[in-house]
N, C-alpha and C positions, 0 to 999 in steps of 0.2 A: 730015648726020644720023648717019652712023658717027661721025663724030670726037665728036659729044654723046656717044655711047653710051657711046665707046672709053671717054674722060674719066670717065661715071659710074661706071662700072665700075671706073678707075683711085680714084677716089675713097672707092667701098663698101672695094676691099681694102685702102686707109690706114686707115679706119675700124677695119675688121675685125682688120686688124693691130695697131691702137694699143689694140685693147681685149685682144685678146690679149695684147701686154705688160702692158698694165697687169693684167689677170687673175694672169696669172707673179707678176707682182712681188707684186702682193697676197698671194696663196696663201707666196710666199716667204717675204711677210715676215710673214704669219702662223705657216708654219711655224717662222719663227725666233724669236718671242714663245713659239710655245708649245714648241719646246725649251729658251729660257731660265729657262722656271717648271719645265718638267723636270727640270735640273740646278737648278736652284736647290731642291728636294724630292728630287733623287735622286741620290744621292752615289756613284760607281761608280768601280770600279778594275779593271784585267787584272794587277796586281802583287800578288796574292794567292795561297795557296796551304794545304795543310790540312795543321794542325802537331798533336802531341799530347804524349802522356808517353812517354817510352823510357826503357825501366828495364832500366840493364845491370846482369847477374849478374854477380858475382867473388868469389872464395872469401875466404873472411875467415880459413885458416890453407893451409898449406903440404901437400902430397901427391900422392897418386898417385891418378887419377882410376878409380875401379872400376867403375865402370858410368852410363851415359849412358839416359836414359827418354825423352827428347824427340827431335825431326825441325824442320830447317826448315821455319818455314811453316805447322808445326804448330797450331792450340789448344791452348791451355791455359787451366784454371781455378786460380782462385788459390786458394793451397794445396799444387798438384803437384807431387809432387817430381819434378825436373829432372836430379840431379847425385847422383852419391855417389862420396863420398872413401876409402882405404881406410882402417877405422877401425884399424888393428891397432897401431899407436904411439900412440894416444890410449886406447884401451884399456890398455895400458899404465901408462903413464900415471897413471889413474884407479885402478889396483891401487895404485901406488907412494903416491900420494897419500891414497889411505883406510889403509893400511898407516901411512903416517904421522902422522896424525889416531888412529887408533886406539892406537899406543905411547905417544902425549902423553896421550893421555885415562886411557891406564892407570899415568901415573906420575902423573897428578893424582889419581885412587883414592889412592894409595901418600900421595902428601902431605897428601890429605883423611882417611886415617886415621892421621896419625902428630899432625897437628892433633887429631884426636879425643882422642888417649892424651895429648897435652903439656898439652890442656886440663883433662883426667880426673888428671891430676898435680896442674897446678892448684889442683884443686879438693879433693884429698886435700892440701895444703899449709897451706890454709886452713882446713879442719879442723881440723887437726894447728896451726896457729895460736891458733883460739879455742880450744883444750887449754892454750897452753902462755902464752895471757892469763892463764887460770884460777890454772892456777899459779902464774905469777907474785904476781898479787890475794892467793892465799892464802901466797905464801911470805912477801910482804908485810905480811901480817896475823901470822902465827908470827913473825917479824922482829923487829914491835911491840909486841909480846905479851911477845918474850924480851926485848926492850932492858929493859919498864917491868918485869920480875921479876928482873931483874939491878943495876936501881937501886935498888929496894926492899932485894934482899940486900946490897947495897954498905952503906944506912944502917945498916940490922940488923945486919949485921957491926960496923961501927962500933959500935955499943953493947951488940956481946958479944950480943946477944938470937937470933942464930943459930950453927949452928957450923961452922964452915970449910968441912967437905964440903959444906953445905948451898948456902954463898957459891958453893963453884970447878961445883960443879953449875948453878946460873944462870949463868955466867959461860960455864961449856961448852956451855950450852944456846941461850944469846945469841949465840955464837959459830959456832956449826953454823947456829943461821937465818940470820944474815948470809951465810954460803957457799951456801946453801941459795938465797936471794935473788938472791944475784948471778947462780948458773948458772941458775936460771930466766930470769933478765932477757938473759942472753948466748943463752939456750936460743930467746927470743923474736925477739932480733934476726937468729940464726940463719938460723929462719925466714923471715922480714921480708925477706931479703937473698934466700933462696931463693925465696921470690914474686916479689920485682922481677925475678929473673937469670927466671923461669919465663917470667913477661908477658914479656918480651924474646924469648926462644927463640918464644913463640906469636905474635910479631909478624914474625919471623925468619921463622917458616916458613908465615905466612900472606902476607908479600909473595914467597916464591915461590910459592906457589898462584898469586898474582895474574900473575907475570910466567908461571909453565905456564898461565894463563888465554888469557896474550897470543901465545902460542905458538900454541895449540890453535886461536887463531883466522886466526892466520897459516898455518895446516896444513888448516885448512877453507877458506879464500881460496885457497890451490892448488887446492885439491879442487874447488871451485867454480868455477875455472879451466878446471880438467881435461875436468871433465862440461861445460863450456860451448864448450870445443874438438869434443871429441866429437861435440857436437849440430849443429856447422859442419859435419861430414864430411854431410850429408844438406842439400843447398840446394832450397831450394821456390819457387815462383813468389810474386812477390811483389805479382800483381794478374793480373786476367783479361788475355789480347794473346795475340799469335801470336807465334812464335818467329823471331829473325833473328838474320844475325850470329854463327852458330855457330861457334867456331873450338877447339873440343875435341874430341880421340877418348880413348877407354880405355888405358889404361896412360900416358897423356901423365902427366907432373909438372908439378904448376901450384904458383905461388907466390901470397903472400897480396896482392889487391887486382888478382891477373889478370883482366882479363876473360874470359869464358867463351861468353857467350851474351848479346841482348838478347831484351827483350819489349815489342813496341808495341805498348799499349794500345787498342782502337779506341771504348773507351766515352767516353773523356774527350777524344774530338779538338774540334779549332777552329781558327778560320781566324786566319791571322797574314794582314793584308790593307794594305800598302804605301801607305797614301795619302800624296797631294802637301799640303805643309805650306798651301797653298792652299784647300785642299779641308775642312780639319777644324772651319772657325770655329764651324761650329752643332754638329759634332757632339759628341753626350753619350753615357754611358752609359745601359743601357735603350733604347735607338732600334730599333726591327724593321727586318729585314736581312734582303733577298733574296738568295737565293745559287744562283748557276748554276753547276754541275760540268761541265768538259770531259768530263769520262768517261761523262755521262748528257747528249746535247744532248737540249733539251726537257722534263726533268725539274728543278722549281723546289725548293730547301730554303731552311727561315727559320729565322733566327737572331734574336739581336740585341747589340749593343753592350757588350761586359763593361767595357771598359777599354782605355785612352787611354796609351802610353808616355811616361815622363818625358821624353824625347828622340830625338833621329833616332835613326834609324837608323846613321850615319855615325857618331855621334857614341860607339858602342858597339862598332864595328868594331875589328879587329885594330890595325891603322893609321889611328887617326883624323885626318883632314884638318889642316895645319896653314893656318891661312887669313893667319897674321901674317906667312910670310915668301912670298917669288915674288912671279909675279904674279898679284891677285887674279882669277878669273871666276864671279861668281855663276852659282848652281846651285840650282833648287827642291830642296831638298828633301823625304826623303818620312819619315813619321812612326810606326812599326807601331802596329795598331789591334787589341786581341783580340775575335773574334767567336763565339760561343759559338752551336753549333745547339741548338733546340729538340729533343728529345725526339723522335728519328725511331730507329726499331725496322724498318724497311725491308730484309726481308733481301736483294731484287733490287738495292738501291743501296746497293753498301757502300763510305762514302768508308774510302779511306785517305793515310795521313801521306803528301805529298808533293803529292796531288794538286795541279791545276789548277783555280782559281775564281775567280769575278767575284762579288764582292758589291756589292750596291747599298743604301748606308743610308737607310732615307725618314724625311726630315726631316718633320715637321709645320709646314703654315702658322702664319705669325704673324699 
């Protein structure tokens, strides 16, 4: 009667046992269907990390740093000025350079009225021109006059019907127009010659106007130099961030393109997120992105998908991999992904540049 019992008993716990694996294994291999549709809607990486804008300051001319406004770590809004240089050699400067702009501009005066008088010359030539047409016209006319009263006296002479004074008197009178005519016509040409040489001299001293035009403007090009120098001696922030990075004191001598200071942005951060080149087949831009920060456990930020890089990672490194020579070993590689957060104003969670994050992008079913 024991040994039945022993038996059924031995029997219930195979039972008992085979259903409990087989429970395990169900539950198993249900949990592992429904992790597979997990990963296959949820795309997650720990190779992520929160990147943003860093805008280093450096001086864009040479000098002596005169006073310092900012602290590590500091805020700042953009705008602030940061930095002053001493201005006292750029002021300078900016005398020398209006000093020279203003001596060009006062011999362009000088040549803009000597232009006035050679044109007022000019113009009293040609005057003094149609005067000496006039008389010409008319010396012309007395000329014609005496030649036809002098052939007249010639006939008349010839048939005695004048008398000799009367002849050498047209003949002296034909003789005087003719002289008379000629210095008129010399008198014109004169002229004529002294217009042309005039126009000449007013073309003369109208291309140096033009090249003191070119001057003048090559002396405002300094000057506009100068005042653009000057305006460097005062550097401003050049977006809202905090200050880092600070490697200037007062009376230091910096040179053009030192750096001075950075400022990291915290408006424009995002995540640079390392996925496995395995991992990227469905994803797109636009996709919503879960994002957990080491620095807040428990605390969820969303994002989503900006953009996809042309290449690895590797592939942009200092030393990119040569894979044609050695021996080969394949290697996943991983791909950077930019992820952009949503619009979070959170002042108790402030990520910043460097941190640690896990994003997870969700796919949508097909």
């Amino acid at each position: 009667m024991e040994e039945k019992t022993q038996k059924s008993n031995n029997r219930k716990r195979k039972i008992l046992a085979l259903i409990v694996f087989a429970s395990m294994a169900l539950i198993g291999l249900i949990a592992t269907i429904i992790y597979i549709q997990y990963k296959k809607t949820h795309i997650t990486t720990d190779n992520a990390f929160i990147d943003g804008d860093i805008y280093t300051i450096a001086s864009k001319i040479p000098g002596t740093v005169k006073a310092i406004h900012v602290d590590t770590n500091q805020f700042v809004k953009k705008g602030t000025l940061l930095l002053e240089i001493d201005p006292s050699d750029y002021e300078v400067k900016i005398k020398e350079a209006n000093a020279g702009v203003n001596a060009e501009k006062a011999r362009l005066s000088e040549i803009d009225a000597q232009i006035t008088a050679e044109k007022t010359r000019l113009s009293e030539l040609l005057s003094i021109l149609d005067v000496a047409k006039a008389n010409l016209e008319m010396a012309e006319a007395t000329m014609k006059q005496a030649e036809s009263d002098k052939n007249r006296a010639v006939n008349l002479y010839k048939k005695d019907s004048i008398s000799k004074e009367r002849y050498e008197k047209a003949m002296t009178e034909y003789l005087v127009s003719v002289a008379k005519f000629k210095s008129a016509k010399e008198e014109l040409n004169r002229y004529q010659k002294a217009i042309e040489t005039q126009k000449s001299v007013i073309k003369q001293v109208e291309a140096l106007r033009n090249a003191q035009s070119s001057l003048i403007k090559e002396k405002e090009a300094k000057l506009n130099t100068a005042e653009l120098n000057y305006s460097y001696t005062k550097i401003y922030a050049p977006s809202d961030g905090y200050i880092t990075k600070k490697s200037v004191e007062v009376g230091n001598q910096i040179q053009t393109g030192q750096p001075l200071m950075a400022i990291v942005s915290l408006d424009d951060i995002y995540v640079t997120a390392n996925y496995k080149e395995t991992q990227l087949e469905r994803v797109k831009p636009g996709q919503r992105v879960k994002i957990k920060v080491d620095t807040y456990p428990g605390k969820v930020f969303w994002g989503k998908v900006d953009s996809i890089m042309a290449g690895t990672g590797a592939v942009f490194s200092l030393f990119p991999p040569e894979n044609a020579t050695g021996n080969y070993v394949k290697v996943v590689q991983r791909i950077p992904v930019k992820i952009v957060f949503e619009k979070n104003s959170d002042p108790e969670h402030i990520l910043r540049i460097g941190m640690s994050v896990v994003p997870t992008i969700l796919i949508e079913k097909e």
